[in-house]
ROVEXNU-684524 format. One record per residue (C-alpha): residue in three letters; chain; x, y, z. Coordinates in steps of 0.02 Angstrom, whole numbers, always signed. Each point is the difference from the previous one (the first is absolute). Last residue first. Layout:
node rest ALA	kette A	u X	v Y	w Z
...
This chain:
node rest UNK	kette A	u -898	v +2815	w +752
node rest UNK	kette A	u -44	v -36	w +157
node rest UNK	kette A	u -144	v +156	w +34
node rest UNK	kette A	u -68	v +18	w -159
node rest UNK	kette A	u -45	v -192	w -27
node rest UNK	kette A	u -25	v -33	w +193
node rest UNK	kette A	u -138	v +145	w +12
node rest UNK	kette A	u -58	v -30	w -210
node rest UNK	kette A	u -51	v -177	w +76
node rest UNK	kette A	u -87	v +32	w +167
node rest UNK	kette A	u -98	v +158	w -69
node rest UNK	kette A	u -70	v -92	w -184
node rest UNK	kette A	u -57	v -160	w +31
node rest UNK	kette A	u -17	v -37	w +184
node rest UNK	kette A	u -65	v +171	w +56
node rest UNK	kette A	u -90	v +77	w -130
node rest UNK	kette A	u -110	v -185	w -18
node rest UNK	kette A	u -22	v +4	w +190
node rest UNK	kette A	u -43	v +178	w +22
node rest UNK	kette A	u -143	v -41	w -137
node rest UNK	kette A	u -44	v -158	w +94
node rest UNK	kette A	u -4	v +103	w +173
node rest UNK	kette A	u -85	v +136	w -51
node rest UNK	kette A	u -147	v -88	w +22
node rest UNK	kette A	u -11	v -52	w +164
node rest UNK	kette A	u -113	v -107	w +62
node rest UNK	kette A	u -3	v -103	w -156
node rest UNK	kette A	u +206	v +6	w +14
node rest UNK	kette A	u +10	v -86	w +154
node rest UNK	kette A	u -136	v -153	w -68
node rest UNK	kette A	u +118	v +3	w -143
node rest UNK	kette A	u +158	v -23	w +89
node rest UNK	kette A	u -90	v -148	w +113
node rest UNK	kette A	u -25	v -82	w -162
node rest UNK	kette A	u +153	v +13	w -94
node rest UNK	kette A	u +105	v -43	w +156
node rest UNK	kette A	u -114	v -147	w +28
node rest UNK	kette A	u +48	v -52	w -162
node rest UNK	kette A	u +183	v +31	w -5
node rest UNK	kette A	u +5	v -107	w +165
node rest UNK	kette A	u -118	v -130	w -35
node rest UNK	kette A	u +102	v -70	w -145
node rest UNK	kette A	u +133	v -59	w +100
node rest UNK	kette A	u +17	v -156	w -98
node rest UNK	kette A	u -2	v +105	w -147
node rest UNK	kette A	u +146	v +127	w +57
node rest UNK	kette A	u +150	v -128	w -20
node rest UNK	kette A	u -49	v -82	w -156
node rest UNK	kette A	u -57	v +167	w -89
node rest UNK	kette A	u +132	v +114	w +21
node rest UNK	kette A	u +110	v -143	w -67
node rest UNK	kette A	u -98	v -2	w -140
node rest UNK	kette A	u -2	v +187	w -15
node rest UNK	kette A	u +142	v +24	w +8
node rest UNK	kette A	u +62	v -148	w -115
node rest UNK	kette A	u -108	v +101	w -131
node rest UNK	kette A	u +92	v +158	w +14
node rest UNK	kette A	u +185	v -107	w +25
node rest UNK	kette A	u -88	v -59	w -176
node rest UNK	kette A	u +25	v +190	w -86
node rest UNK	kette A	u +162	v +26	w +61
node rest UNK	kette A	u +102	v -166	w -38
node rest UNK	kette A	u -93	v +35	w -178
node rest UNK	kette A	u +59	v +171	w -8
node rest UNK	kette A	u +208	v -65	w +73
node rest UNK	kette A	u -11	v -143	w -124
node rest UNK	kette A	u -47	v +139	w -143
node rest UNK	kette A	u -80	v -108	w -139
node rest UNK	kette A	u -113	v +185	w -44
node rest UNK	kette A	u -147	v -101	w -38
node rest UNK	kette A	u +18	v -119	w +161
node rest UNK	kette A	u -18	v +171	w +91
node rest UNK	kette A	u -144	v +52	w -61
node rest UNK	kette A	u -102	v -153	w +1
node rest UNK	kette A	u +54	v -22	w +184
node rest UNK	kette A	u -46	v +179	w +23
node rest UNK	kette A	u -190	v -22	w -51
node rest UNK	kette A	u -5	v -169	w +107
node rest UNK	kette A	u +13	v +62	w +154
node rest UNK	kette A	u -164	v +70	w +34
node rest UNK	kette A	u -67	v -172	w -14
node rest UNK	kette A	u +81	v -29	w +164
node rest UNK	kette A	u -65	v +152	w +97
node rest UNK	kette A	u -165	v -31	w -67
node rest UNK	kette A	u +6	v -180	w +60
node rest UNK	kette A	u +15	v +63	w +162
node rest UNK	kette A	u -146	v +116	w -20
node rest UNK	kette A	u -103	v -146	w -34
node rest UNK	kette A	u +52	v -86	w +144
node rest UNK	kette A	u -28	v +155	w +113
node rest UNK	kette A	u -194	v +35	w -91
node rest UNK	kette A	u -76	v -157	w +58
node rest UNK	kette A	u +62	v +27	w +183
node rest UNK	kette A	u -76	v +162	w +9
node rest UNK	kette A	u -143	v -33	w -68
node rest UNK	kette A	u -92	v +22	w -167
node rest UNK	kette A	u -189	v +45	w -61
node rest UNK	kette A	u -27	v +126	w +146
node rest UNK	kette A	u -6	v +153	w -130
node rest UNK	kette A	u +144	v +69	w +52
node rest UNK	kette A	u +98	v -141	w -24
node rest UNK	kette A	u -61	v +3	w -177
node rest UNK	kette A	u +64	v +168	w -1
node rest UNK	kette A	u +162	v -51	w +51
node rest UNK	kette A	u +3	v -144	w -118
node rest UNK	kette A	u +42	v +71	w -140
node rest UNK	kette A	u +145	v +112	w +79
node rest UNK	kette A	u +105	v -148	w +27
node rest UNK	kette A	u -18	v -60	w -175
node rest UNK	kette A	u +31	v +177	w -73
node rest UNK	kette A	u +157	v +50	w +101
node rest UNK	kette A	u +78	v -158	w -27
node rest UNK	kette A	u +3	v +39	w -185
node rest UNK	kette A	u +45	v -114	w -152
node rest UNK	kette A	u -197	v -21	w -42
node rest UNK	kette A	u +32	v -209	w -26
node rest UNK	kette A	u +146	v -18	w +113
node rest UNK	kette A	u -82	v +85	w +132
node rest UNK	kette A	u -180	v -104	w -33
node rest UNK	kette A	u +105	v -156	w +4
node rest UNK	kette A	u +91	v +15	w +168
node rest UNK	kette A	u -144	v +89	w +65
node rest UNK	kette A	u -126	v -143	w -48
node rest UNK	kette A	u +159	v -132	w +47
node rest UNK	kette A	u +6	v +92	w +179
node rest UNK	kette A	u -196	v -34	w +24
node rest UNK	kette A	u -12	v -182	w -52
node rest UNK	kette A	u +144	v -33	w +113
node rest UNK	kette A	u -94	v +77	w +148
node rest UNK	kette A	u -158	v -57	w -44
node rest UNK	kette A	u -183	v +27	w -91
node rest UNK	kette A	u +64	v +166	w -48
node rest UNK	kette A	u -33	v -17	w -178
node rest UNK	kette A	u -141	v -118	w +10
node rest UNK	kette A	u -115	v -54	w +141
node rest UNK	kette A	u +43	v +131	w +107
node rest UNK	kette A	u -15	v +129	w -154
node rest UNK	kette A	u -173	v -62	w -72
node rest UNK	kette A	u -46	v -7	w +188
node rest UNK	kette A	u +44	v +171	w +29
node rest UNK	kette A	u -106	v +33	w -152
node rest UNK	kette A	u -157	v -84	w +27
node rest UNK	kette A	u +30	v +106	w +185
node rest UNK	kette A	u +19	v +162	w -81
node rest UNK	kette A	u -163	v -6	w -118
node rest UNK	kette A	u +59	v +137	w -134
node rest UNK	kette A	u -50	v +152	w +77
node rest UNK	kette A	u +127	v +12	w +151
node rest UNK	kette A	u +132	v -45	w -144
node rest UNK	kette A	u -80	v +147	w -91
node rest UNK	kette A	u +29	v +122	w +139
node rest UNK	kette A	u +157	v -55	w +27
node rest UNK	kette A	u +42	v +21	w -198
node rest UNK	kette A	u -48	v +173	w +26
node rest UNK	kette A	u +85	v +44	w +135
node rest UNK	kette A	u +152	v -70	w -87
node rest UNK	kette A	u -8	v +62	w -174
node rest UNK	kette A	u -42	v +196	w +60
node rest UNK	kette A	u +147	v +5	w +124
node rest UNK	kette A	u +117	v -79	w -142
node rest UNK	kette A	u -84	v +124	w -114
node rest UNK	kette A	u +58	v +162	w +112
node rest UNK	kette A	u +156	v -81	w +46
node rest UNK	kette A	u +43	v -26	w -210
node rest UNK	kette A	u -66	v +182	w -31
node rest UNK	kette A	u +139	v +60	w +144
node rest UNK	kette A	u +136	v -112	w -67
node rest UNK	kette A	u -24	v +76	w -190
node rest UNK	kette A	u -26	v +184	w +51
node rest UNK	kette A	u +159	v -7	w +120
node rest UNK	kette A	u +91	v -103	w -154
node rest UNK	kette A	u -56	v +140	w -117
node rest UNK	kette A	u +66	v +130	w +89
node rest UNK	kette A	u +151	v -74	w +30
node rest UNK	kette A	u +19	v -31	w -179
node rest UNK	kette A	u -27	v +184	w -24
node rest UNK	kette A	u -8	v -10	w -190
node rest UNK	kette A	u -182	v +57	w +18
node rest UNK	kette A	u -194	v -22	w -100
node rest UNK	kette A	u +74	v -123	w -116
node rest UNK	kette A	u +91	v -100	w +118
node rest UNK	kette A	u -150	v -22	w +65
node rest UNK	kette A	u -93	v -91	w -138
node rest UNK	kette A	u +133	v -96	w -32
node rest UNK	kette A	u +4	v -47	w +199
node rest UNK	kette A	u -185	v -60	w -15
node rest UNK	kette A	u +30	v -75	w -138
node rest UNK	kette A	u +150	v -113	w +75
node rest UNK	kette A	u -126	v -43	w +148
node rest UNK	kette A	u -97	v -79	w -139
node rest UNK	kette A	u +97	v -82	w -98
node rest UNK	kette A	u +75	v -65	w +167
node rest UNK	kette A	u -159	v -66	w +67
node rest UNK	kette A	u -47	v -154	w -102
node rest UNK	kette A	u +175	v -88	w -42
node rest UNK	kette A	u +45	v +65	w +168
node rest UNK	kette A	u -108	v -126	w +76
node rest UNK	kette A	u +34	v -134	w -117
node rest UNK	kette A	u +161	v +12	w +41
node rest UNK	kette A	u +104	v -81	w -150
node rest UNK	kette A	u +131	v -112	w +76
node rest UNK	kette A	u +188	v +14	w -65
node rest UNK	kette A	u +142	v -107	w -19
node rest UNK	kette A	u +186	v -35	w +34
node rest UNK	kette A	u +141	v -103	w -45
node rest UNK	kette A	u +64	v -134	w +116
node rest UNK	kette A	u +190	v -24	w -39
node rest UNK	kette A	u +21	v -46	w +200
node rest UNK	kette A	u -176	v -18	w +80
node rest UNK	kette A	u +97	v -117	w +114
node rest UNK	kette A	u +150	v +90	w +42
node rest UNK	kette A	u -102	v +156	w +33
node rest UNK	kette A	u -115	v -137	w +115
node rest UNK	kette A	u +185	v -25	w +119
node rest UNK	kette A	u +37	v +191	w -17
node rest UNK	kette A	u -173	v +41	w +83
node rest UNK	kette A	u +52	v -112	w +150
node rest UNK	kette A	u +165	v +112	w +23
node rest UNK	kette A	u -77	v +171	w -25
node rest UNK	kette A	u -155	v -45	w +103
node rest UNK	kette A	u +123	v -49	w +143
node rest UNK	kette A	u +123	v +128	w -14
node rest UNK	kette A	u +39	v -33	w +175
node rest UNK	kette A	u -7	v +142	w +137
node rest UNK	kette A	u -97	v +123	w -112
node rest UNK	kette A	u -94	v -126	w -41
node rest UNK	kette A	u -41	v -54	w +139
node rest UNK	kette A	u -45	v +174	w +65
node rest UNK	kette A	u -127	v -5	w -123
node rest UNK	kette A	u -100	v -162	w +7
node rest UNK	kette A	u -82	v +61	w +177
node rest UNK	kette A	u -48	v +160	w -15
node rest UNK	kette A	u -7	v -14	w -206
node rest UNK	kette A	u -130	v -115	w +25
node rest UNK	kette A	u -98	v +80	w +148
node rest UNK	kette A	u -6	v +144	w -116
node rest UNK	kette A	u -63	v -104	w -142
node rest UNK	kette A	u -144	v -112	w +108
node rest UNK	kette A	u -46	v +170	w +88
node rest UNK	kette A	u -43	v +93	w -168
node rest UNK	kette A	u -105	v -146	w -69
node rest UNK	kette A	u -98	v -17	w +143
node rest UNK	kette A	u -19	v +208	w -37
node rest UNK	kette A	u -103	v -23	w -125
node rest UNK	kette A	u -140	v -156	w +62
node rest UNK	kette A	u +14	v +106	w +155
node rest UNK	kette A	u -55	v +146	w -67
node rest UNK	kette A	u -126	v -53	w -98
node rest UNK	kette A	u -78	v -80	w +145
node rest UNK	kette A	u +8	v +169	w +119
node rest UNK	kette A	u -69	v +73	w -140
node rest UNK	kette A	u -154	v -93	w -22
node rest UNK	kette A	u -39	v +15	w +170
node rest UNK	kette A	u +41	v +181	w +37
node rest UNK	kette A	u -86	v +57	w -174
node rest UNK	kette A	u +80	v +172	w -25
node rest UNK	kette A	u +163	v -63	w -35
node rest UNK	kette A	u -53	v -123	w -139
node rest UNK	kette A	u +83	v +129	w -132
node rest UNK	kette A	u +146	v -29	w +108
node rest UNK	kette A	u +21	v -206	w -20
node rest UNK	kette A	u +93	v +40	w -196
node rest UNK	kette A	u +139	v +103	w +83
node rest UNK	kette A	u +59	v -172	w +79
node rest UNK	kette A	u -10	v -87	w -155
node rest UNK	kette A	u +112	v +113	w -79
node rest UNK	kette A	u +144	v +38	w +158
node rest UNK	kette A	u +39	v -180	w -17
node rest UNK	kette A	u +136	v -1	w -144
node rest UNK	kette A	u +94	v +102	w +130
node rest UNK	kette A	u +23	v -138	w +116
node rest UNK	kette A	u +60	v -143	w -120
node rest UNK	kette A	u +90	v +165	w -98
node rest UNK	kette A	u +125	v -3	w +174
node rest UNK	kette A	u +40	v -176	w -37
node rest UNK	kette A	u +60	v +43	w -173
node rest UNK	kette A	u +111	v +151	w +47
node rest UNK	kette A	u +54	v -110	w +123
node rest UNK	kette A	u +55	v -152	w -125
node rest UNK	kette A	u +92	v +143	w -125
node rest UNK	kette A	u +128	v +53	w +113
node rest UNK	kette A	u +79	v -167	w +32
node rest UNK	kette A	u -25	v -63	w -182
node rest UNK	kette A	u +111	v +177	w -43
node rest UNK	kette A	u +123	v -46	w +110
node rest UNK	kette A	u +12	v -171	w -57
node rest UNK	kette A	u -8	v +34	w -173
node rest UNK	kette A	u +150	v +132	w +12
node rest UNK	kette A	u -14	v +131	w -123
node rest UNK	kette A	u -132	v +86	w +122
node rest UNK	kette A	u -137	v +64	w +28
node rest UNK	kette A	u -38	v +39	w -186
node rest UNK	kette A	u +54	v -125	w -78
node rest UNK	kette A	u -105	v -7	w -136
node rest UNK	kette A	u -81	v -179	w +27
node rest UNK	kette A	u -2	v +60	w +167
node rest UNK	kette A	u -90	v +157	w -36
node rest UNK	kette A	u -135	v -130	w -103
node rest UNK	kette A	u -19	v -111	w +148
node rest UNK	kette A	u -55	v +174	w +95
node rest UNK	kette A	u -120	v +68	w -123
node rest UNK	kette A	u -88	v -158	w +4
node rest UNK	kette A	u +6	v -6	w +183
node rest UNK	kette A	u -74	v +158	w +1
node rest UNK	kette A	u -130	v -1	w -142
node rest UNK	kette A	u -50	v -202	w +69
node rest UNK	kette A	u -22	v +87	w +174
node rest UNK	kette A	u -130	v +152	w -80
node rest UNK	kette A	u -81	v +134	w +94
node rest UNK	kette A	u +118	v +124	w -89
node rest UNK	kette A	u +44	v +91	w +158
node rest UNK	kette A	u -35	v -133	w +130
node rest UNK	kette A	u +130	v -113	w -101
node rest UNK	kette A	u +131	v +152	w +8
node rest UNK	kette A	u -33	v +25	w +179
node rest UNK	kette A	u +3	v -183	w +62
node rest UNK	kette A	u +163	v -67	w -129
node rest UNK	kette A	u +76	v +163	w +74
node rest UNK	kette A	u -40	v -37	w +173
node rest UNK	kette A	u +103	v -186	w -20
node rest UNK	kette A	u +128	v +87	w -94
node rest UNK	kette A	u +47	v +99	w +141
node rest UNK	kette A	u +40	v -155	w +96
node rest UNK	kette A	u +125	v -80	w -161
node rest UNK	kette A	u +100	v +154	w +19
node rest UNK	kette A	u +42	v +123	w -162
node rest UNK	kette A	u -165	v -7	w -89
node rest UNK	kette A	u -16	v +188	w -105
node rest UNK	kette A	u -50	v -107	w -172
node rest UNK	kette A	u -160	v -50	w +106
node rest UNK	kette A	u -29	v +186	w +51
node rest UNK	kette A	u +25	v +54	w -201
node rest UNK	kette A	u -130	v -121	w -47
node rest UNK	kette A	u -122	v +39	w +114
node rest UNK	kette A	u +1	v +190	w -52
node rest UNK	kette A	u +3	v -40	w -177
node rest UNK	kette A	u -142	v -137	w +36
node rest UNK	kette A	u -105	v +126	w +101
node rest UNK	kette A	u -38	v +137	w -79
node rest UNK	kette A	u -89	v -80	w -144
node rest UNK	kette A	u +17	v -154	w +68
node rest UNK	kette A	u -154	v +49	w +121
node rest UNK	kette A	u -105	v +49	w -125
node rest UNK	kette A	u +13	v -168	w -91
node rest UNK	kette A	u -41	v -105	w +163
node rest UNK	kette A	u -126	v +84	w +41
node rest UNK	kette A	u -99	v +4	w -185
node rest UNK	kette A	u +33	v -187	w +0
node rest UNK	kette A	u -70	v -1	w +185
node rest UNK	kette A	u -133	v +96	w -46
node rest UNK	kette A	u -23	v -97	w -163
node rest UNK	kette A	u -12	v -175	w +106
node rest UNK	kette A	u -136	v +77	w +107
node rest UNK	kette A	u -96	v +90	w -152
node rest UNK	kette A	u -13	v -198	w -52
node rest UNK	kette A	u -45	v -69	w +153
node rest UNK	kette A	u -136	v +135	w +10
node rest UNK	kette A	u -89	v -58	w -210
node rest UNK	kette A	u +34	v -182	w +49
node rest UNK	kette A	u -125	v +31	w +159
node rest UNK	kette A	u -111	v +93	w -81
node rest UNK	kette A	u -2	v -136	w -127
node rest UNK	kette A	u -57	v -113	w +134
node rest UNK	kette A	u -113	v +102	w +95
node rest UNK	kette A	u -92	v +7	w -157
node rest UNK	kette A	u +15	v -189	w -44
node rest UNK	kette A	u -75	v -39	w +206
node rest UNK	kette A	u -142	v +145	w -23
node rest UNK	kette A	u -36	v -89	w -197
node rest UNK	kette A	u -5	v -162	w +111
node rest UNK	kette A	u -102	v +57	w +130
node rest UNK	kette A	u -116	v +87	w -101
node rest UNK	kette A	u -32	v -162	w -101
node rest UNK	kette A	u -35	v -107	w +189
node rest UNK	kette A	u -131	v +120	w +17
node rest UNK	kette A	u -90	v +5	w -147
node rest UNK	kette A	u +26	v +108	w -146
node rest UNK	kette A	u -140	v +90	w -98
node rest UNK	kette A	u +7	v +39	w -175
């Protein structure tokens, strides 16, 4: 049976396709698999340094370096509406709302250390890298110029704490509920074998987090030069059009896809580090991708909301929306300035493609040194 041209083309364009399916998937795994490992020494550990929050400053770099250790915002913030809940700050609400809000602004920043980790397999590509890494750390700059700004307000006024209480009293007697992630629905089965089959070889669970985290880097690597390589196959400029014309057709088009997409998968961390590669691949631009990554931030927030409202705690609930009001806030005052987190982003990443230590000194740096410095040294 012979096929003609225009039949080759289309079996090619099917192939590519499922290839393509077949990479995002081992993408989403490795950061299921990532994520997984790195609670198992991690979440203890993380736990313990949010619990250890005596000053509403040192919180900040806690919320950073507990976030960066899990890889997880909604895990953190989560974790922190439910200490509150407990009283575990303090038997004061106010005190412990105080706390709590920088622990939560700090896990804005540290929930970024994912996507940017998911621009170095592009390292050795100068041009493709220096994209990814803009489209990741665009997302980095917006945060920390967030907190810059929005944080010594706070600690001045209590502002988050005082607008948050104003939507508590409105989602008053509001009970709770829970998304399905259709993302973990698929991957966690999986990643959970992977562990049970582990845990079978060693009880080391440090071990077995090193093994777990180290597989899920060497598959994230795999997953996103390879779905490059297929984006690069599949015709890019049919595609960029499919995407301009489409999801990121506009601004407000682009925050409600990561608004909806973050709410959908329940992970920041995934949406922003989906389009990385895509960035990569030349399909996306920089100001495409900072709308979208806004939206992110927002849809992010939704996870401890549920929480909270299920535990009725005024003081979780006043918690859990002073994160959303954060990011709104964040939001109105940065987006009119948009230029400057992008052309931060940009000019970063053309620094970083001629040197490339730089993004790995850069990740050390800002998410792990900086924080466990002020942690251990002011407390």
């Amino acid at each position: 049976m012979e096929f003609n041209s225009n039949q080759q083309s289309k079996y090619s364009n099917i192939y590519s396709l499922l290839k393509l399916f077949l990479f995002l998937y081992l993408f989403f795994l490795s950061l299921q698999l990532m994520g997984d490992g790195m609670k198992l020494f991690g979440k203890g550990f993380s736990k313990t340094l949010i619990e250890t929050t005596t000053n509403p400053f040192i919180g900040l770099f806690i919320g950073i370096l507990a976030t960066s250790m899990i890889q997880s915002s909604s895990s953190t913030t989560s974790m922190v509406v439910a200490m509150v809940a407990g009283g575990a700050f303090s038997t004061n609400p106010e005190i412990s709302i105080k706390l709590a809000i920088p622990i939560v602004m700090g896990a804005n920043i540290g929930t970024s250390i994912t996507n940017t980790i998911a621009s170095l397999p592009q390292i050795k590509r100068d041009n493709e890298f220096k994209r990814a890494f803009a489209a990741a750390t665009v997302h980095d700059f917006f945060n920390i110029l967030a907190v810059i700004i929005l944080f010594p307000l706070q600690l001045a006024t209590n502002f988050l704490g005082i607008a948050a209480k104003e939507l508590e009293i409105l989602f008053q007697g509001v009970g709770g509920a829970k998304f399905l992630s259709p993302v973990k629905a698929i991957t966690k089965p999986v990643a959970k074998y992977f562990e049970s089959q582990l845990l079978l070889l060693s009880d080391d669970k440090n071990i077995i987090a090193w093994v777990i985290v180290i597989l899920a880097l060497l598959i994230l690597f795999f997953a996103l030069k390879s779905m490059v390589d297929v984006l690069k196959s599949i015709v890019i400029e049919k595609a960029k059009a499919w995407f301009d014309k489409f999801l990121f057709r506009n601004a407000i088009r682009a925050f409600s896809v990561g608004v909806l997409l973050t709410v959908l998968v329940q992970s920041s961390s995934i949406t922003t580090s989906l389009i990385v590669p895509m960035a990569g691949a030349g399909l996306l631009t920089l100001s495409q991708i900072f709308p979208y990554t806004l939206g992110s931030n927002i849809g992010t927030t939704i996870t401890a909301i549920l929480a909270a409202l299920v535990t009725g705690n005024d003081a979780a609930i006043i918690v859990s929306f002073s994160h959303l009001l954060f990011n709104i806030f964040g939001i109105v005052i940065i987006y009119p300035f948009r230029k400057l987190p992008i052309t931060m982003a940009s000019k970063f990443a053309e620094y970083s493609t001629k040197s490339k230590l730089v993004p790995v000194l850069y990740i050390v740096i800002v998410f792990f040194v900086i924080p466990l410095l002020f942690v251990f040294l002011f407390t």
